[in-house]
C-alpha positions as CSV (number, residue, x, y, z in Angstrom):
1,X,130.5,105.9,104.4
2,X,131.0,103.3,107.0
3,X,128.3,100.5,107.9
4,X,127.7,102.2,111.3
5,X,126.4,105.7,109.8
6,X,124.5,104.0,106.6
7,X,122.7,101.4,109.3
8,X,121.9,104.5,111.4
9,X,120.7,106.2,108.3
10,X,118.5,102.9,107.4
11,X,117.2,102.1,110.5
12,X,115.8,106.2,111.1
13,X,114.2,106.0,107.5
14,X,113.0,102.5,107.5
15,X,111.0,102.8,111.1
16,X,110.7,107.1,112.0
17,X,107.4,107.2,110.0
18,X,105.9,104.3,111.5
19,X,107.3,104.6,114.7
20,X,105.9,108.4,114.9
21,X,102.4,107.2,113.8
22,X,102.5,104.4,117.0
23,X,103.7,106.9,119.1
24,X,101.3,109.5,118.3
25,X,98.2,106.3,118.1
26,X,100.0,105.3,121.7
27,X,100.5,101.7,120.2
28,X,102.9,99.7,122.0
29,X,104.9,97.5,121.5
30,X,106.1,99.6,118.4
31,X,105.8,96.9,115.2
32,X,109.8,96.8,114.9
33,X,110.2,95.9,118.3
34,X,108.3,92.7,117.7
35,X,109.4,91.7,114.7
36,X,113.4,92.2,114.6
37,X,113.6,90.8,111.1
38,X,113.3,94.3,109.8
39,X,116.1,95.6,112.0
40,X,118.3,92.8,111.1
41,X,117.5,93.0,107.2
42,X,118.0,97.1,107.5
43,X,121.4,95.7,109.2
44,X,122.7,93.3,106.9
45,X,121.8,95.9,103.7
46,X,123.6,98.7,105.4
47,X,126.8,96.9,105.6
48,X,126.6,96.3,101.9
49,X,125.4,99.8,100.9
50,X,128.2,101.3,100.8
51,X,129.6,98.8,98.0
52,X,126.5,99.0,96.3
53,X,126.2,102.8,96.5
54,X,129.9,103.2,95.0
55,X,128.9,100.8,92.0
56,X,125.1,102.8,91.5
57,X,125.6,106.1,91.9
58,X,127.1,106.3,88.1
59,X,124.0,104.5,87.1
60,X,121.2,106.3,89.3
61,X,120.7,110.7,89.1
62,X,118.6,112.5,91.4
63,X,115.2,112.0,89.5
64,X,115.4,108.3,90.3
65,X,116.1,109.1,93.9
66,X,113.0,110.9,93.5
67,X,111.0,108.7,92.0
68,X,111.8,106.1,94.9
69,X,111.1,108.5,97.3
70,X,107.8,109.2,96.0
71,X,107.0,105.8,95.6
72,X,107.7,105.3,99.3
73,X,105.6,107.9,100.0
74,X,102.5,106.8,99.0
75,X,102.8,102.9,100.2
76,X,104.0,103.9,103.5
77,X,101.1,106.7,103.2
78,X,99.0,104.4,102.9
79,X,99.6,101.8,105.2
80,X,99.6,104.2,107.6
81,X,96.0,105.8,106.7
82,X,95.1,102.1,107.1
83,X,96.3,101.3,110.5
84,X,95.2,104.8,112.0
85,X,91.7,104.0,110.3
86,X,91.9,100.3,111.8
87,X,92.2,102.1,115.1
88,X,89.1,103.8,114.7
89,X,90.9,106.8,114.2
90,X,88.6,109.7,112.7
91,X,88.5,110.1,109.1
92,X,90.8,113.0,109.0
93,X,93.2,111.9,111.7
94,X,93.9,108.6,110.2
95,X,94.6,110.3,106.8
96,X,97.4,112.7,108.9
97,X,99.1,109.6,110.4
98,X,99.2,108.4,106.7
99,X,101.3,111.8,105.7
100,X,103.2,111.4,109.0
101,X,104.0,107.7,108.2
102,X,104.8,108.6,104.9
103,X,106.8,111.8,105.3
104,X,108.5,111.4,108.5
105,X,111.2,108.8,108.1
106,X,112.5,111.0,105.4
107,X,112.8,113.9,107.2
108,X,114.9,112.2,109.6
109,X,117.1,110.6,107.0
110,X,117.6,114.3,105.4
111,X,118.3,115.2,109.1
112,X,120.2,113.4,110.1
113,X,122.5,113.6,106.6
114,X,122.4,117.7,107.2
115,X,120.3,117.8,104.2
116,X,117.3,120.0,104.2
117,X,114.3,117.8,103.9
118,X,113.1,116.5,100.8
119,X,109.9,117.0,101.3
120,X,110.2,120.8,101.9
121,X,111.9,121.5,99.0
122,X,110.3,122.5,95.6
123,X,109.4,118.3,94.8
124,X,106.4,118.2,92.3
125,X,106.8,114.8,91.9
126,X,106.4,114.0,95.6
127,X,103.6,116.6,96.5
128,X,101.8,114.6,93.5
129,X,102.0,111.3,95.0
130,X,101.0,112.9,98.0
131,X,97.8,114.3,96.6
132,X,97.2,111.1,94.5
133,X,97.1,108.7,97.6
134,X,94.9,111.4,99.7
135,X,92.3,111.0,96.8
136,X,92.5,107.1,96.7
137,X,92.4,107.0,100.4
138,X,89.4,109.4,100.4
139,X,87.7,107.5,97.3
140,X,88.3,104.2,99.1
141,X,87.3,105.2,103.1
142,X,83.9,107.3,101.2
143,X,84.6,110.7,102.7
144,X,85.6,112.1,99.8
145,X,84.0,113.2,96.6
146,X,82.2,110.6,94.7
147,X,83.6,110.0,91.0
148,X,87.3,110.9,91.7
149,X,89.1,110.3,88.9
150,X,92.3,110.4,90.7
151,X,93.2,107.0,91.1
């Protein structure tokens, strides 16, 4: 794949969650927008992926792909629950900007690859990390049940 597809690619996963969540919050400017060192490190990796994806994908299978995925999940989960709840977003609406953050960029990856989405396949793994980072987030805003032992 050429640098112009896998920097489209990038730049859709890297900033469609968070960009979602800000338009859906109505925060302006969008986070990206201000800070362009995130476009231009998204830039310079995508005109090395495909050099580094013809060397890996020997190395890596799907379940790795997965695991990364999931792991993205729940950070980007999380960091949106946090900014929707530093917005004095309800309880419950902060913690569906989280999913939205966390699950949206993805979609629009699998999209725009003419994949279905990874998220709405059969993905234990992912639906787990999903689950595990709504009962930290509940454990640690205190509207959820006291003495989780999810985290």
């Amino acid at each position: 794949m050429p640098w112009e597809p896998s920097f489209l690619v990038a730049l859709a996963t890297a900033l469609g969650g968070g960009t979602m969540r800000d338009v859906l919050l109505s925060r302006r400017p969008f986070y990206w927008a201000q800070h362009q060192d995130y476009v231009i490190v998204i830039f310079i990796m995508a005109i090395f992926a495909p050099f580094l994806l013809r060397t890996t994908t020997c190395l890596f299978d799907q379940r790795a792909m997965l695991i990364a995925d999931a792991i993205g999940l729940g950070l980007f989960s999380i960091s949106g629950t946090s900014i929707a709840l530093d917005a004095d977003m309800p309880a419950f609406t902060a913690a569906m900007m989280g999913v939205v953050t966390g699950v949206f960029g993805s979609i629009m990856r699998d999209v725009l690859c003419n994949d279905v989405p990874l998220i709405l396949r059969d993905s234990r793994l992912l639906r787990g990390c999903a689950s595990r980072v709504a009962g930290c987030i509940s454990d640690s805003t205190g509207w959820g049940c006291k003495g989780c032992t999810t985290c």
